[in-house]
Wavefront OBJ file of the C-alpha trace (Angstrom):
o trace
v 21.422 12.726 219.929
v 23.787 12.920 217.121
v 26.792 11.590 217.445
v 29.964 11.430 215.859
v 30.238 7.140 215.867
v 27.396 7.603 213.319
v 29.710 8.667 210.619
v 32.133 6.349 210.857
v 30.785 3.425 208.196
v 30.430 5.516 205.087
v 33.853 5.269 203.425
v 34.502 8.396 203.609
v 37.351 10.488 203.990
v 38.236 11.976 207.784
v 37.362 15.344 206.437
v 34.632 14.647 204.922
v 33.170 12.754 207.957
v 34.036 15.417 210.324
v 32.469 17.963 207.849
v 29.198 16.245 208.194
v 28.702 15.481 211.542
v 29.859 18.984 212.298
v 27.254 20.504 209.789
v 24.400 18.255 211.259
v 25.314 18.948 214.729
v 25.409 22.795 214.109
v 21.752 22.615 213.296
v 20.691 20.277 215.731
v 22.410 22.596 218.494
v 20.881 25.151 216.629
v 17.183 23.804 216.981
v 17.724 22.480 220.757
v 19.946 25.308 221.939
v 22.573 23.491 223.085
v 25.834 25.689 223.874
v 27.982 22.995 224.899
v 27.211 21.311 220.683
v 28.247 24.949 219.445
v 31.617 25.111 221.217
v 31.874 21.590 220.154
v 31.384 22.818 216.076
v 33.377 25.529 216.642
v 36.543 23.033 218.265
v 35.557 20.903 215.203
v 35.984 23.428 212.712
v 39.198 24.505 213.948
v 40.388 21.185 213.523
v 39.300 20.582 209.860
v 41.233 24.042 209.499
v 44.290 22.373 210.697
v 43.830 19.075 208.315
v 43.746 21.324 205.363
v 46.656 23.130 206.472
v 49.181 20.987 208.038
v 52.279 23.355 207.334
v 50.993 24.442 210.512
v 52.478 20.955 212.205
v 55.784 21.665 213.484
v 56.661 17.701 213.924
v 54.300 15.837 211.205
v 58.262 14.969 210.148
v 60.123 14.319 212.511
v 63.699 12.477 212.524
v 65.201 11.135 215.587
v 69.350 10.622 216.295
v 69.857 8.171 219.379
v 73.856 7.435 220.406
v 75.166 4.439 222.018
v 78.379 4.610 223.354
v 79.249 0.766 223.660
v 81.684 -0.243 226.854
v 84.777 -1.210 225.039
v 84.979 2.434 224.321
v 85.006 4.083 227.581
v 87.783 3.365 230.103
v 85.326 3.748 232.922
v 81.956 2.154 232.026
v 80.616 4.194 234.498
v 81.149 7.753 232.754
v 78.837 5.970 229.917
v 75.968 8.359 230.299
v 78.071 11.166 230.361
v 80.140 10.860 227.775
v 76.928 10.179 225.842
v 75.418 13.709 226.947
v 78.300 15.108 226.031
v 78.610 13.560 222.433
v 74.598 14.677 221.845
v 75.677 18.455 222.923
v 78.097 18.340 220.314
v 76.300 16.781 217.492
v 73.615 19.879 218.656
v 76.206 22.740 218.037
v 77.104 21.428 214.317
v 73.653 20.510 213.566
v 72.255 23.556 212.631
v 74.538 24.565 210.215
v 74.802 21.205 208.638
v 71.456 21.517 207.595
v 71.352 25.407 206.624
v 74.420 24.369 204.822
v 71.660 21.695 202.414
v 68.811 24.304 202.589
v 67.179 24.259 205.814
v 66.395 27.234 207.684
v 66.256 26.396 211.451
v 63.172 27.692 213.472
v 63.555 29.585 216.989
v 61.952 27.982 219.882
v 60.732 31.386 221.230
v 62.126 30.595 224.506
v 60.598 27.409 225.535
v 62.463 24.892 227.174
v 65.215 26.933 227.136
v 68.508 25.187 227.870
v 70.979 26.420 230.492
v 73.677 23.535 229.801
v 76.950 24.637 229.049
v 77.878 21.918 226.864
v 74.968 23.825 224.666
v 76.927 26.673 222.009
v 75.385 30.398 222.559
v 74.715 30.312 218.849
v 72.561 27.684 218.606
v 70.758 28.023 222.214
v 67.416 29.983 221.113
v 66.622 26.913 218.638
v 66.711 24.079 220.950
v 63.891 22.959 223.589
v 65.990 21.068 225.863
v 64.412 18.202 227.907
v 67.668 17.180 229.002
v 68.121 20.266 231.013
v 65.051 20.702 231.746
v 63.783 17.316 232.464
v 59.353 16.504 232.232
v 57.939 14.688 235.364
v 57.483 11.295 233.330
v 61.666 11.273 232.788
v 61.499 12.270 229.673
v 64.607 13.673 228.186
v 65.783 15.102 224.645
v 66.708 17.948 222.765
v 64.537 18.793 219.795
v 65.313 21.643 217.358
v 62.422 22.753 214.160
v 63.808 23.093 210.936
v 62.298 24.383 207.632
v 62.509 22.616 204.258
v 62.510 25.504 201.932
v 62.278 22.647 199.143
v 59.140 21.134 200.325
v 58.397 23.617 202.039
v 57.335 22.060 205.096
v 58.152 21.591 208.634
v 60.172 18.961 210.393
v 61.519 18.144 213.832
v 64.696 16.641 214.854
v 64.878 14.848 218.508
v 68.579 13.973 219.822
v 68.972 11.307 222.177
v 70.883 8.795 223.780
v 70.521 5.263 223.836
v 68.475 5.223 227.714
v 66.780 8.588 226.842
v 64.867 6.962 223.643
v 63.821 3.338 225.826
v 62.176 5.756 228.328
v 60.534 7.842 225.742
v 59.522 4.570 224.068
v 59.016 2.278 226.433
v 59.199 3.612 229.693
v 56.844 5.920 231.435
v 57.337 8.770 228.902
v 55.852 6.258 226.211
v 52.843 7.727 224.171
v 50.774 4.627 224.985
v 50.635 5.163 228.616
v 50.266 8.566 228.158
v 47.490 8.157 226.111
v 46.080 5.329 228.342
v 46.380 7.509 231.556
v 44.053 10.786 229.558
v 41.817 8.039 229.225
v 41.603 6.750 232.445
v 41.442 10.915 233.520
v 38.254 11.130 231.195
v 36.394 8.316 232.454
v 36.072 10.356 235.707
v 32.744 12.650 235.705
v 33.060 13.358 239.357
v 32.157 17.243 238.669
v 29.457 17.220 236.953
v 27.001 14.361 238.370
v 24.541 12.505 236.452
v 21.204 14.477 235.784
v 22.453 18.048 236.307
v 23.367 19.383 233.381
v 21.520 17.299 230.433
v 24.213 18.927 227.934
v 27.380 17.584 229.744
v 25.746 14.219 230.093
v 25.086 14.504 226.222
v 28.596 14.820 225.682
v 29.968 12.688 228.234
v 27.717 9.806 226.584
v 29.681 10.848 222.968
v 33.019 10.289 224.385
v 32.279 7.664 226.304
v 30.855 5.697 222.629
v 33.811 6.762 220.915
v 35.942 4.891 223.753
v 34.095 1.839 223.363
v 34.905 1.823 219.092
v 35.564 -1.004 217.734
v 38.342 -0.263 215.511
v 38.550 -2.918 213.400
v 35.107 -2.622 211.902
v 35.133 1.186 210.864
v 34.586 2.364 207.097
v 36.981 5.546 206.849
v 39.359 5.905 204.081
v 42.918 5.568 204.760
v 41.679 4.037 208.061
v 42.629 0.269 208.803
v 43.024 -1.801 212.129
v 43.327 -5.462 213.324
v 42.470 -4.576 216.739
v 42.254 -1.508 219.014
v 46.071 -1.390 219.321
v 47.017 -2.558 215.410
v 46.358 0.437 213.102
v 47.328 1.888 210.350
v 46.227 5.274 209.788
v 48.009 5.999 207.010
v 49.884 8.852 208.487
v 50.483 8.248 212.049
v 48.084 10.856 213.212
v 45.867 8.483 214.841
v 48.853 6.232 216.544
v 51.905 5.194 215.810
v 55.025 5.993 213.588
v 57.065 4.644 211.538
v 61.120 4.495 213.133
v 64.316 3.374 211.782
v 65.959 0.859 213.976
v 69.056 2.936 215.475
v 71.271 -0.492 215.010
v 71.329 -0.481 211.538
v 72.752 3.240 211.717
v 75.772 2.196 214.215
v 79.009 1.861 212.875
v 79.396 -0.411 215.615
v 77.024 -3.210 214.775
v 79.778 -5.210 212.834
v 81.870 -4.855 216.195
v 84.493 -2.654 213.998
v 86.871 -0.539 216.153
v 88.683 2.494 214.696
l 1 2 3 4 5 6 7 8 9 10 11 12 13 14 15 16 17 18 19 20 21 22 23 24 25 26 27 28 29 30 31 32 33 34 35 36 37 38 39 40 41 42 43 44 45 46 47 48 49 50 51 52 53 54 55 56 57 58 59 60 61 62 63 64 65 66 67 68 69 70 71 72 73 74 75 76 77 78 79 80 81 82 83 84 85 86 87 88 89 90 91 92 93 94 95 96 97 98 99 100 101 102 103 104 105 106 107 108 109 110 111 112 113 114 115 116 117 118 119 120 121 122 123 124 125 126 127 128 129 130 131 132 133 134 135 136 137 138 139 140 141 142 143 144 145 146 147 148 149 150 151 152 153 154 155 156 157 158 159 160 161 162 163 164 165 166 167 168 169 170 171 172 173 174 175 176 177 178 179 180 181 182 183 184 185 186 187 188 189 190 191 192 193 194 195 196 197 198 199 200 201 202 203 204 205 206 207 208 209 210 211 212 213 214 215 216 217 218 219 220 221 222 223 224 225 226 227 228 229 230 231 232 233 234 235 236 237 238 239 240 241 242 243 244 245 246 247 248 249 250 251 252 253 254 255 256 257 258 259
C-alpha cells in the first residue's frame, strides 16, 4: 500500500512530495483498480492546482481590528458590549472606502452571511459576511469583508471584532485548535464502514489513520519545521498557526491617556 507518510523524509518541497505520491498512486490504483485511490488523485490534483495558484485564497492575508472600550469610558459599564458593537458597525461603513480610497477594490460576498443589522450602511451591506448578526453554533462572531490589492494583486481579508468576540474566536470554543481537534476525533470513528467489508475504505482509513499518528518533529519537507505536534512552523501558516499583532500595542489607551 502506498502511502503518503512515505514521502515525507526526502527534503522535498510540499509540491513536489504531493506530485509524487500522487503520480505513484495513480498507477498503483491503476494496476489494482482501486476507485477509491483515483478519486483520491483526482482530490490531490486539485489541490496542487490550488498551491500553484493561491490568488484563488480569499484570506491567505488576512488583517484583524479588535476594539476595547475600557470602563472609565462608559457611564454605565454595563452598555460595554454595546457600545462596542456599535463602534465596529461604524468603523464597517467607512472601511470600504478608506481602502478604495489607497487602491483596494472591495469584493462582494454574493450574499452569504448577509447582515440584517441596522447599524450596517445599505452601501456597504453586499460586502460584509456578518457573524455578528448571524451568529455560528460555536459563538463565533465577526464581520469580515474581501478586499483586492490591485498592487499585489492579491487577495486579503479583514475580520472586525471586539475585544470578547476575538477571546472566543481564539480561545474559546470557536478556537481553530478545538475545531481541528474535534474533525479529528469525528474521523477516528469508522462506524459505517466495518472492518473487512470494503478492502479499499480500510486502505484508506489505515492512510489517515498513519498520518494522525506523524511525528512532526522528525519530518524532512522544506519549509517544514516543528518541536512537537503542537510547535510548528510552516512557513506560511497553512499547516497551523498565524502570525497576530497583539491588539494592546494598537490602543491608544495602553498609556492610560484620556482625551
Amino acid at each position: 500500500m502506498i502511502t503518503l507518510n512515505d514521502y515525507l523524509y526526502s527534503g522535498d518541497t510540499v509540491l513536489k512530495i504531493l506530485k509524487k505520491y500522487t503520480e505513484d498512486l495513480r498507477q498503483s490504483a491503476a494496476q489494482t483498480g482501486n476507485e477509491v485511490d483515483v478519486r483520491h488523485c483526482e482530490f490531490l490534483s486539485q489541490i496542487m492546482e490550488l498551491q500553484e495558484r493561491l490568488n484563488c485564497f480569499r484570506d491567505l492575508i488576512a488583517y484583524r481590528i479588535v476594539i476595547s472600550m475600557p470602563k472609565c469610558h462608559l457611564k454605565n459599564p454595563e452598555d460595554g458590549e454595546r457600545e462596542e458593537i456599535r463602534y465596529l458597525y461604524e468603523i464597517a461603513n467607512v472601511l470600504k472606502g478608506f481602502l478604495e480610497e489607497r487602491g483596494f477594490t472591495a469584493e462582494p460576498a454574493g450574499g452569504v452571511k448577509e447582515s440584517d443589522s441596522p447599524l450596517l450602511s445599505d452601501a456597504v451591506r453586499p460586502y460584509y459576511r456578518d457573524y455578528i448578526a448571524h451568529v455560528d453554533p460555536d459563538g463565533y462572531r465577526s464581520l469580515h469583508i474581501t478586499f483586492f490589492d490591485n498592487s499585489a494583486k492579491c487577495y486579503m481579508e479583514m475580520q472586525l471584532r471586539t475585544k470578547r468576540m476575538d477571546d472566543i474566536a481564539e480561545i474559546g470554543p470557536a478556537n481553530h485548535l478545538g475545531y481541528e481537534k474535534k474533525q479529528e476525533s469525528d474521523r477516528a470513528r469508522r462506524d459505517a464502514i466495518p472492518e473487512g467489508e470494503c478492502v479499499y475504505f480500510d486502505e484508506a482509513y489505515e492512510r489517515c489513520r498513519r498520518l494522525h499518528e506523524l511525528e512532526l518533529a522528525k519530518l524532512d519537507v522544506n519549509m517544514f519545521a516543528a518541536i512537537d505536534n503542537s510547535l510548528i512552523n510552516d512557513g506560511c501558516g497553512l499547516y497551523r498557526g498565524r502570525l497576530i499583532l497583539p491588539y494592546e500595542h494598537l490602543s491608544r489607551f495602553q498609556n492610560d491617556l484620556i482625551d
